[in-house]
TORRO-511495 format. One record per residue (C-alpha): residue in one letter; x, y negated, z. Coordinates in nm, 4 decimals, m for minus. Last residue first. Example, Ala and Ser with C-alpha at 12.3 -4.5 7.8 and 13.67 -1.06 7.14 Angstrom:
% TORRO-511495
@code = s | xx = 1.3670 | yy = 0.1060 | zz = 0.7140
@code = a | xx = 1.2300 | yy = 0.4500 | zz = 0.7800
***
This chain:
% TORRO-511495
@code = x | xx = 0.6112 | yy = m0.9243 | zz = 2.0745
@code = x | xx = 0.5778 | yy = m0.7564 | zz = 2.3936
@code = x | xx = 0.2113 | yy = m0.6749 | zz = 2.4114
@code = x | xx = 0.2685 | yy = m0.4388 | zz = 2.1090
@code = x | xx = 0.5533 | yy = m0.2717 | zz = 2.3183
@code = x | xx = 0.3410 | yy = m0.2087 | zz = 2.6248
@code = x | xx = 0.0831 | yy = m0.0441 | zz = 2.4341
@code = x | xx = 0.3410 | yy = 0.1757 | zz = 2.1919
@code = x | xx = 0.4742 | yy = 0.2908 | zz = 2.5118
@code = x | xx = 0.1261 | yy = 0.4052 | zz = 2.6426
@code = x | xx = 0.0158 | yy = 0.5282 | zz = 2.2912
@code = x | xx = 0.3445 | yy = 0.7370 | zz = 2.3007
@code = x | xx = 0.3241 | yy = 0.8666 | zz = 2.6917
@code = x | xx = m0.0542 | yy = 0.9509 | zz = 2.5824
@code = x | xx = 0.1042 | yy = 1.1606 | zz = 2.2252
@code = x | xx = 0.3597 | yy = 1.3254 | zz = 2.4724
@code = x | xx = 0.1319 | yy = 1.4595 | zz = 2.7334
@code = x | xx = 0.1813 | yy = 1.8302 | zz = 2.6067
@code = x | xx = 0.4166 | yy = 1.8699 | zz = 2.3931
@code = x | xx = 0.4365 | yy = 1.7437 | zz = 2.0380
@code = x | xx = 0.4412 | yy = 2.0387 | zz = 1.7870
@code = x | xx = 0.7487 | yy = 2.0855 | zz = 1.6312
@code = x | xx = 0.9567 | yy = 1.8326 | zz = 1.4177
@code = x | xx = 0.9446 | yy = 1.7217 | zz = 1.0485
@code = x | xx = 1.2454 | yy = 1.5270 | zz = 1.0619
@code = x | xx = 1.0442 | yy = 1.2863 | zz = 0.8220
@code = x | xx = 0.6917 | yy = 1.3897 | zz = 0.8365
@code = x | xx = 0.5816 | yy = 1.4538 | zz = 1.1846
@code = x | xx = 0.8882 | yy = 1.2932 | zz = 1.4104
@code = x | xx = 0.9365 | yy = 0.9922 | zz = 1.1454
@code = x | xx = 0.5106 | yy = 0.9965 | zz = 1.0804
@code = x | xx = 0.4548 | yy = 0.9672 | zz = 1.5272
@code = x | xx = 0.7202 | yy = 0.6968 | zz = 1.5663
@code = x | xx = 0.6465 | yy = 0.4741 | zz = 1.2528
@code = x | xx = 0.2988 | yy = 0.4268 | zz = 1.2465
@code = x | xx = 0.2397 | yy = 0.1789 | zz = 1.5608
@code = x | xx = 0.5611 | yy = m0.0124 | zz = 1.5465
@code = x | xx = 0.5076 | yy = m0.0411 | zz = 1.1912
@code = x | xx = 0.1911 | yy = m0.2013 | zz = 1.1917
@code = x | xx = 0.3048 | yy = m0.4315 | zz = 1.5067
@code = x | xx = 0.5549 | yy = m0.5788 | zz = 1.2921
@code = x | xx = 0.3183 | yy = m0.6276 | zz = 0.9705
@code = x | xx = 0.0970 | yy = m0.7768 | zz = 1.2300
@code = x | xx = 0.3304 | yy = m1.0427 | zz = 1.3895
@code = x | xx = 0.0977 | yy = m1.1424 | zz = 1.6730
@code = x | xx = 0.0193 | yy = m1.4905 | zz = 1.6669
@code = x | xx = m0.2595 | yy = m1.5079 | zz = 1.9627
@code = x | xx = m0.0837 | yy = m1.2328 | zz = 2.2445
@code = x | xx = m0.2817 | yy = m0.9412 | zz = 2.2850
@code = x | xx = m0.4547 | yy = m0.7651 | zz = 2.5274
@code = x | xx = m0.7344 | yy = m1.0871 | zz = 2.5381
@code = x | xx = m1.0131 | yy = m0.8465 | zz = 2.4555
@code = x | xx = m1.0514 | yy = m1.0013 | zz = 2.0507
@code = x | xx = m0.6959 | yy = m0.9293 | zz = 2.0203
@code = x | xx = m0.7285 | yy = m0.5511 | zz = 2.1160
@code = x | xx = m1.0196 | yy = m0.5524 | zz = 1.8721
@code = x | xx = m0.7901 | yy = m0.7087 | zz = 1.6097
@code = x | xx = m0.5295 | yy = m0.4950 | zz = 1.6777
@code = x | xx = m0.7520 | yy = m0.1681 | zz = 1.6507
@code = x | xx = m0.8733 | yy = m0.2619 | zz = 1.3196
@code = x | xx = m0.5305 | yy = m0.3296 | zz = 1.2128
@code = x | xx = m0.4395 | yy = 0.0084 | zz = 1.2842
@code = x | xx = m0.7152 | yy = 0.1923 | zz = 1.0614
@code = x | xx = m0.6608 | yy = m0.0294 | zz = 0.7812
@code = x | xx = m0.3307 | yy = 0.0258 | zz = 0.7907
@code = x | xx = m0.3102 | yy = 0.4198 | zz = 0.8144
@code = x | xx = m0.5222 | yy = 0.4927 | zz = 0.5078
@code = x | xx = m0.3605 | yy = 0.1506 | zz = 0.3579
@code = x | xx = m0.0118 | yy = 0.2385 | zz = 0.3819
@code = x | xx = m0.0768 | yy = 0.6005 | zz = 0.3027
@code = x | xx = m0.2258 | yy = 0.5138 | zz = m0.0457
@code = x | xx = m0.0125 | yy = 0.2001 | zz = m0.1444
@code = x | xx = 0.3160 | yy = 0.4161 | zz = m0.0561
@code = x | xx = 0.1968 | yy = 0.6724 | zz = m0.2289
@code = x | xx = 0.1366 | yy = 0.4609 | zz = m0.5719
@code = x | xx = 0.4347 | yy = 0.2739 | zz = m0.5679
@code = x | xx = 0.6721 | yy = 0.5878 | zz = m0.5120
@code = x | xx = 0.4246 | yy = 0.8013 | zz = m0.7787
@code = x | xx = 0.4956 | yy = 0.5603 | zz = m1.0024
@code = x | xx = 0.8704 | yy = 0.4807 | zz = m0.8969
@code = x | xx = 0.9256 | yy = 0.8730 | zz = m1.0436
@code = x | xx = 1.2163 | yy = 1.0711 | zz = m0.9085
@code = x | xx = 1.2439 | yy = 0.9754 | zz = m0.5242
@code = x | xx = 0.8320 | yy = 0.9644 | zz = m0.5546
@code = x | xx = 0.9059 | yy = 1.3519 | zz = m0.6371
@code = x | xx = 1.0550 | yy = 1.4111 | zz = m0.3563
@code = x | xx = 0.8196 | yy = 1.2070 | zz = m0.1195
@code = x | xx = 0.5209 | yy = 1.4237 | zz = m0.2933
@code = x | xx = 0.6595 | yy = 1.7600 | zz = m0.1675
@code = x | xx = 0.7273 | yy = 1.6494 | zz = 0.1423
@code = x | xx = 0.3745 | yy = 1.5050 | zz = 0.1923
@code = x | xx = 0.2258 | yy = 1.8089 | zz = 0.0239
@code = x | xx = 0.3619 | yy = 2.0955 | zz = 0.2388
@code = x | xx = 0.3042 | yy = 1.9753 | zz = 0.5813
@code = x | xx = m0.0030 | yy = 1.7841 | zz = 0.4684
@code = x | xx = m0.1084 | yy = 2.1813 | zz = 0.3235
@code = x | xx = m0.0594 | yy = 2.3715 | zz = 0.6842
@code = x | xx = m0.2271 | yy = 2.0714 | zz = 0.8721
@code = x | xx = m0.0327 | yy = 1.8971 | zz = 1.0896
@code = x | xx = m0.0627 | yy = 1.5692 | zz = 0.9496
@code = x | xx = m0.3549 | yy = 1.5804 | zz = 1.0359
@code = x | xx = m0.3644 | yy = 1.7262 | zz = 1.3468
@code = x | xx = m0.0799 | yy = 1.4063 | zz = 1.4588
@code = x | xx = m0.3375 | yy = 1.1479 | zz = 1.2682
@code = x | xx = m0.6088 | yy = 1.1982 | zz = 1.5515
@code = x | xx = m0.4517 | yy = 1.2969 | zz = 1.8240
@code = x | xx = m0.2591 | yy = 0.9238 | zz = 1.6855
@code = x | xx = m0.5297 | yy = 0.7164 | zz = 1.6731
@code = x | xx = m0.7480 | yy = 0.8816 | zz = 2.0106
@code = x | xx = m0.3799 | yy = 0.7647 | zz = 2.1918
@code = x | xx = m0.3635 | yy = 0.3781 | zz = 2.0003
@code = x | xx = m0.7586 | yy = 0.3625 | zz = 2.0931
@code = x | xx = m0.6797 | yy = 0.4617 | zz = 2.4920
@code = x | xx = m0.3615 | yy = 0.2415 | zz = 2.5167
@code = x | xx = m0.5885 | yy = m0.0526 | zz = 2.3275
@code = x | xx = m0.8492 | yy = m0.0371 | zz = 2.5746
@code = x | xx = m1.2401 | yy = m0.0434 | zz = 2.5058
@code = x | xx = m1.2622 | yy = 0.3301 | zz = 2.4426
@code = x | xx = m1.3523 | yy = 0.2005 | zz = 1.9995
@code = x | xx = m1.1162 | yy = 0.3901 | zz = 1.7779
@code = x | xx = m1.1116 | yy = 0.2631 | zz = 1.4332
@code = x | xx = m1.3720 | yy = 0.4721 | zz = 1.2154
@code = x | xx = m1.1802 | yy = 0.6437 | zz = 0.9939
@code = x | xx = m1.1757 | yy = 0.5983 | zz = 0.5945
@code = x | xx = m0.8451 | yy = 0.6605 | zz = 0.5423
@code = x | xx = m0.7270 | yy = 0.9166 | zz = 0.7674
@code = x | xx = m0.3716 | yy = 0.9656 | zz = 0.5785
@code = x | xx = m0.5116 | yy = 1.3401 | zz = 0.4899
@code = x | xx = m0.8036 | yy = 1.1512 | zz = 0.3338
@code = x | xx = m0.5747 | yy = 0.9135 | zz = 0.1308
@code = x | xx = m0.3224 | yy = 1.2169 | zz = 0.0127
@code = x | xx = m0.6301 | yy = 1.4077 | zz = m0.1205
@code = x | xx = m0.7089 | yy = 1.1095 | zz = m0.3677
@code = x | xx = m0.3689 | yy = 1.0702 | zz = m0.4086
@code = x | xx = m0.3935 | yy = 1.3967 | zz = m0.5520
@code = x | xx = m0.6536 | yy = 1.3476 | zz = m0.7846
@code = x | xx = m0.4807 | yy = 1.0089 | zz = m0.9484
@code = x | xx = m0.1484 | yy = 1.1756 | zz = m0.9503
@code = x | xx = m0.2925 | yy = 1.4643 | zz = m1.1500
@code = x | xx = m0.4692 | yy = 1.2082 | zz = m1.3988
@code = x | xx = m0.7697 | yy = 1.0369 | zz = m1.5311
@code = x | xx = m0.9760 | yy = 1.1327 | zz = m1.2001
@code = x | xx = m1.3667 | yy = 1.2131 | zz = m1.1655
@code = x | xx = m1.4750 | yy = 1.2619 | zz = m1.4871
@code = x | xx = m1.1209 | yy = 1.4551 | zz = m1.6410
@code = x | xx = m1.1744 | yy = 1.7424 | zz = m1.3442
@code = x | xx = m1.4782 | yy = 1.8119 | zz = m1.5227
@code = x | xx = m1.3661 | yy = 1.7916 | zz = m1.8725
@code = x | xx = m1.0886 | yy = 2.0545 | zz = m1.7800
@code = x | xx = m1.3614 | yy = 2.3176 | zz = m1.7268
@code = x | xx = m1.4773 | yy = 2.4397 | zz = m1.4133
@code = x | xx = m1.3729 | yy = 2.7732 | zz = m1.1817
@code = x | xx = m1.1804 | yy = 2.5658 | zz = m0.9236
@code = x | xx = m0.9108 | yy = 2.7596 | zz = m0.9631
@code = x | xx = m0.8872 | yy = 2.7430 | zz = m1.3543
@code = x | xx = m0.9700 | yy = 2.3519 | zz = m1.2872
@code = x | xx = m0.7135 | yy = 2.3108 | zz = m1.1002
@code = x | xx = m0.4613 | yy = 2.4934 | zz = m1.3292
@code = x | xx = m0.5756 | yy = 2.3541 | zz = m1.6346
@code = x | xx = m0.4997 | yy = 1.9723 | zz = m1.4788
@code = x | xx = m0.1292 | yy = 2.0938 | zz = m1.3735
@code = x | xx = 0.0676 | yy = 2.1700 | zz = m1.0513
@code = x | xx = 0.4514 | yy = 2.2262 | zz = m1.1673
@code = x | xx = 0.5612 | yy = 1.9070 | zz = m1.0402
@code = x | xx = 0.3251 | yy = 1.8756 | zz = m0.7473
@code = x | xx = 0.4024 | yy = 2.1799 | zz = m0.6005
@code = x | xx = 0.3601 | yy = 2.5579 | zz = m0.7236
@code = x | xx = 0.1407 | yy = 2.7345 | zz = m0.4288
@code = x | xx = 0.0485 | yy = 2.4929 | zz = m0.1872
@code = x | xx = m0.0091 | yy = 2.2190 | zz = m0.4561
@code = x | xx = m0.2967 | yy = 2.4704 | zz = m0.6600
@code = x | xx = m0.4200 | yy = 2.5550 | zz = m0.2984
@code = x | xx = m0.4685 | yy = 2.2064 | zz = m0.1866
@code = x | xx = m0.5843 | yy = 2.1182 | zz = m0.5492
@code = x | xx = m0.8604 | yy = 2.3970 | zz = m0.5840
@code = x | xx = m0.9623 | yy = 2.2836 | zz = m0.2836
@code = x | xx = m1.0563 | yy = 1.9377 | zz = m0.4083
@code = x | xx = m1.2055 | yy = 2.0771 | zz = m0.7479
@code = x | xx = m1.4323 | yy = 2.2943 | zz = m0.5370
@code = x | xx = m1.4981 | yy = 1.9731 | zz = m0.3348
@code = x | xx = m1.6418 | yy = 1.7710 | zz = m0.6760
@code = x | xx = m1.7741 | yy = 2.0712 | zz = m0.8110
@code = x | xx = m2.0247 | yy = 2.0895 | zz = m0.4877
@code = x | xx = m2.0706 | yy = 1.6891 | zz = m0.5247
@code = x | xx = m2.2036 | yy = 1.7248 | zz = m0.8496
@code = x | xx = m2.1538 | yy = 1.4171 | zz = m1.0711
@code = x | xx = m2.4436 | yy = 1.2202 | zz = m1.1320
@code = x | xx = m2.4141 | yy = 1.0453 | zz = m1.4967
@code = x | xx = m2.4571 | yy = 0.6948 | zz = m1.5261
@code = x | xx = m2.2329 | yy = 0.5626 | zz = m1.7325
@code = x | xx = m2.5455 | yy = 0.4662 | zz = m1.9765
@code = x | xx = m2.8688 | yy = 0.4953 | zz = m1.8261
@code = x | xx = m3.0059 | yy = 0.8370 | zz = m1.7840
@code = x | xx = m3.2384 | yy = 0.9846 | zz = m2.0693
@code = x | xx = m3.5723 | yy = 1.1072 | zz = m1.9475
@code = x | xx = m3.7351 | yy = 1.1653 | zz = m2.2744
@code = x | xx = m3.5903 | yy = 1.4833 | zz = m2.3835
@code = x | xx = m3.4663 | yy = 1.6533 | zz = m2.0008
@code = x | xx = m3.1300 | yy = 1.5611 | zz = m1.8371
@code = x | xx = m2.8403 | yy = 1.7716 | zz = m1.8385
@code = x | xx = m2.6938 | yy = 1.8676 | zz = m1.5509
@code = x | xx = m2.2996 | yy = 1.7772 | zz = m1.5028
@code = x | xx = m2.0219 | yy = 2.0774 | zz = m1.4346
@code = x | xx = m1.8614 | yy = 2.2301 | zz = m1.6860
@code = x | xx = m2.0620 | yy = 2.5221 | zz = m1.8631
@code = x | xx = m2.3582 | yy = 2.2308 | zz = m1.9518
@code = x | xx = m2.6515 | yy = 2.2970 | zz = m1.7244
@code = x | xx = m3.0285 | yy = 2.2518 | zz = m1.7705
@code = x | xx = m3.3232 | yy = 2.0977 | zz = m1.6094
***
């Protein structure tokens, strides 16, 4: 089997793939990934361009093109696994022990040496462009949502929370503390025993409402 220069083998005479069904390499695929944390680190989002990730990616522009139509496409893409979409929900059978595992969890991430530079970077520009604004919000919102609402339910479902609960409420009750003190005032490190005197507070205040 052969290669084109960008990315996608080419099948042999006679063994034609269905149409829209070309396999896309899953090595060019993360190359392309890394190439955009270090393409954001070092310009930002509004200098960052298509040619440039795929310069430091070492593919051509077509191959960045198959997997995203746009820049904002590709880096929501990285903003959604930095947001820990696609988690598992915590399952320790208590909802102080899944809200703690939730937020170790999402506190490393947003830790990391690019989320610290990207989310920033990306909240300025949404200020500029209600695209990006709309788009962000939908991405984080729903990393850190579905996540969250899967360990309401299960707290629910064990009789640790009240029938009725006002999710969108709880939602934000659980998010906002750790992101303002990450993201927004962009604080140090937490200290030791502060993310378990968080999930514990966050606990008692859920069963409040």
């Amino acid at each position: 089997m052969t290669t084109n220069a960008d990315d996608e083998p080419r099948p042999r005479p006679r063994r034609r793939a269905p149409a829209g069904a070309a396999v896309l390499r899953e090595d060019v695929t993360e190359a392309i990934r890394a190439a955009v944390f270090e393409e954001l680190a070092a310009v930002g989002y509004a200098r960052m361009s298509i040619e440039g990730i795929a310069r430091r990616a070492g593919v051509g522009k077509t191959a960045v093109y198959r997997r995203w139509r746009s820049k904002l496409h590709l880096v929501l893409d990285i903003v959604s696994a930095l947001a820990v979409q696609g988690l598992p929900a915590p399952d320790t059978g208590s909802l102080e022990g899944d809200l703690r595992l939730l937020y170790e969890v999402t506190s490393r991430a947003l830790r990391h040496p690019v989320a610290s530079q990207v989310i920033p970077d990306l909240q300025a520009e949404a200020a500029r462009n209600p695209d990006i604004a709309e788009a962000m919000q939908k991405t984080l919102r729903e990393g850190q949502d579905g996540v969250a609402s899967k360990i309401l339910a299960a707290a629910a479902e064990r009789g640790e929370l009240a029938a009725g609960l006002d999710t969108d409420l709880a939602l934000d009750l659980i998010s906002g503390p750790l992101y303002w003190r990450s993201v927004v005032i962009r604080g140090p490190k937490p200290p030791k025993g502060y993310l378990a005197a968080l999930a514990r507070a966050t606990a008692e205040g859920l069963k409040a409402l």
